[in-house]
C-alpha positions in Angstrom: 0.0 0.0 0.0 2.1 2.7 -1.6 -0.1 5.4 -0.6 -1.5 4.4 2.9 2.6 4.2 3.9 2.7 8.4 5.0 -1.3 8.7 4.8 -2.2 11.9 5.9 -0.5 15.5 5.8 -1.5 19.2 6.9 -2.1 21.8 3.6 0.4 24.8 4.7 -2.3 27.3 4.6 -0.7 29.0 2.0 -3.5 28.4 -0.9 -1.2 25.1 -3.0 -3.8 22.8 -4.1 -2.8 19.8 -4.3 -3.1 17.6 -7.4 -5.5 14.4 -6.7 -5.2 11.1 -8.7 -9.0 10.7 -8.4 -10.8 13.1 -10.7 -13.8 12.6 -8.5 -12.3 13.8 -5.0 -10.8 16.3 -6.6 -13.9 17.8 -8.1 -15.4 17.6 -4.3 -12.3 18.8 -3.0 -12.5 22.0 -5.4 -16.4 22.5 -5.2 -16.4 24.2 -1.9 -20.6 24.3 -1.7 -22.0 22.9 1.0 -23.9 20.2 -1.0 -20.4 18.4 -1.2 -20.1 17.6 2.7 -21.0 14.0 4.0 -20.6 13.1 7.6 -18.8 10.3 8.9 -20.3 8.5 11.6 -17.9 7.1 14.2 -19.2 6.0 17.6 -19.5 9.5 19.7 -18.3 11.5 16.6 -19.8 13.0 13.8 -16.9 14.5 11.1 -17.5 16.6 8.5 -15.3 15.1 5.2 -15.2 15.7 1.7 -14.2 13.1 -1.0 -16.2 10.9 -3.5 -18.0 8.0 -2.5 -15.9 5.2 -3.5 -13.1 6.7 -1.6 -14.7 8.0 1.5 -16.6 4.1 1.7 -13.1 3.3 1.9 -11.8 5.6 4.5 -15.1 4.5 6.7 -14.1 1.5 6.6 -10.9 2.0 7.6 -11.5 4.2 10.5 -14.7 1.4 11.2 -12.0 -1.0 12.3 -11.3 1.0 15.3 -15.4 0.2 16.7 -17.0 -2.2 17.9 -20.3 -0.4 15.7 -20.0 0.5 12.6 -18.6 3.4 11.1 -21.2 5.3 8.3 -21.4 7.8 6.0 -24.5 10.0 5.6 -24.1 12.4 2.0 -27.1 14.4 3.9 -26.8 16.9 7.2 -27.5 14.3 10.1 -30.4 14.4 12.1 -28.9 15.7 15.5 -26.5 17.8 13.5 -23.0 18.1 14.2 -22.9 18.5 18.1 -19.0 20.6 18.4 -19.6 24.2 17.3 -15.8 24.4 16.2 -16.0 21.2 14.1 -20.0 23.4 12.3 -17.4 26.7 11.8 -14.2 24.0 10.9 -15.3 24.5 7.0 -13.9 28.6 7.2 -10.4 27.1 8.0 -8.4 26.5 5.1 -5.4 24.1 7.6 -7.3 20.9 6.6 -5.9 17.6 6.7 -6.2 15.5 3.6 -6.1 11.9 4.0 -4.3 9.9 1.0 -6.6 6.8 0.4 -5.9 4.3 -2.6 -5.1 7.0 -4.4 -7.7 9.4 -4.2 -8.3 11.9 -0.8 -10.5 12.8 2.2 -10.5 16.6 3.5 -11.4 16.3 7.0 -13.3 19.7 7.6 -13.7 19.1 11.6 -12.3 20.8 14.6 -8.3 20.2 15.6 -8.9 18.2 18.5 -11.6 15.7 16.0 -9.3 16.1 13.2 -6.5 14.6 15.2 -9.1 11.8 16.9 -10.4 10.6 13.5 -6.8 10.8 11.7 -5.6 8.3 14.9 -8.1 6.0 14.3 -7.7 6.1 10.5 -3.7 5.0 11.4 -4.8 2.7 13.9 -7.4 1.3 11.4 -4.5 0.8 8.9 -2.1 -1.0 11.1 -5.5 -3.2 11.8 -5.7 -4.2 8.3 -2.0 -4.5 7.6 -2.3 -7.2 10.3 -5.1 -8.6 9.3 -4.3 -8.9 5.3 -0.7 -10.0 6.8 -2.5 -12.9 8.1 -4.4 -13.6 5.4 -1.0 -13.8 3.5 -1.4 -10.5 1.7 -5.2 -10.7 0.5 -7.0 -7.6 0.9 -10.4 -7.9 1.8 -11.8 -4.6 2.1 
């Protein structure tokens, strides 16, 4: 997994865009409306992201390693909303983190303290799956 071996970095604020192998994430990436924001459902957390679907199924699954539940993706505002005012105003900060996933990317548009709690359980999701595919003798089954 070439791109899952450094899998997430910080933008540096400074406008770069970065260039996206998936055409798809990078049309949601640079379509900045709020009709491009799903919400990923993780136990106690709800986290804006932006990516395509194929990608963010993949990140969700991922990240669902680290529950006993499962981890979910709504493409619609949730029903409860998004409980952490900082991670509802998250989307005027430009400091995202983008997570590299099989090639495409997921802009985590949440709150620094649910940034860094989803982007450790994404890299404790992957080091569950290396194990688990190690195991397997190499078979992904995700």
């Amino acid at each position: 997994m070439p791109d899952e071996e450094f899998p997430w970095s910080e933008p540096d604020g400074a406008g770069d865009r970065s260039v996206v192998d998936c055409e798809a994430c990078q049309s949601v990436i640079d379509d900045e409306s709020d009709r491009t924001v799903s919400f990923l459902l993780l136990d106690h957390l709800t986290i804006p992201v932006r990516s395509c679907e194929r990608h963010l199924e993949r990140f969700s699954t991922i990240c669902g390693l680290t529950t006993e539940d499962s981890a979910r993706v709504l493409d619609h505002y949730p029903a409860g909303g998004v409980a952490c005012p900082a991670c509802r105003n998250a989307r005027y900060d430009t400091s995202r983190p983008m997570v590299s996933v099989d090639g495409g990317m997921v802009v985590i548009t949440a709150c620094p303290d649910h940034q860094s709690q989803i982007l450790q359980r994404f890299d404790t999701g992957l080091e569950t799956h290396q194990q688990l595919t190690a195991s397997l003798g190499g078979h992904d089954t995700l």
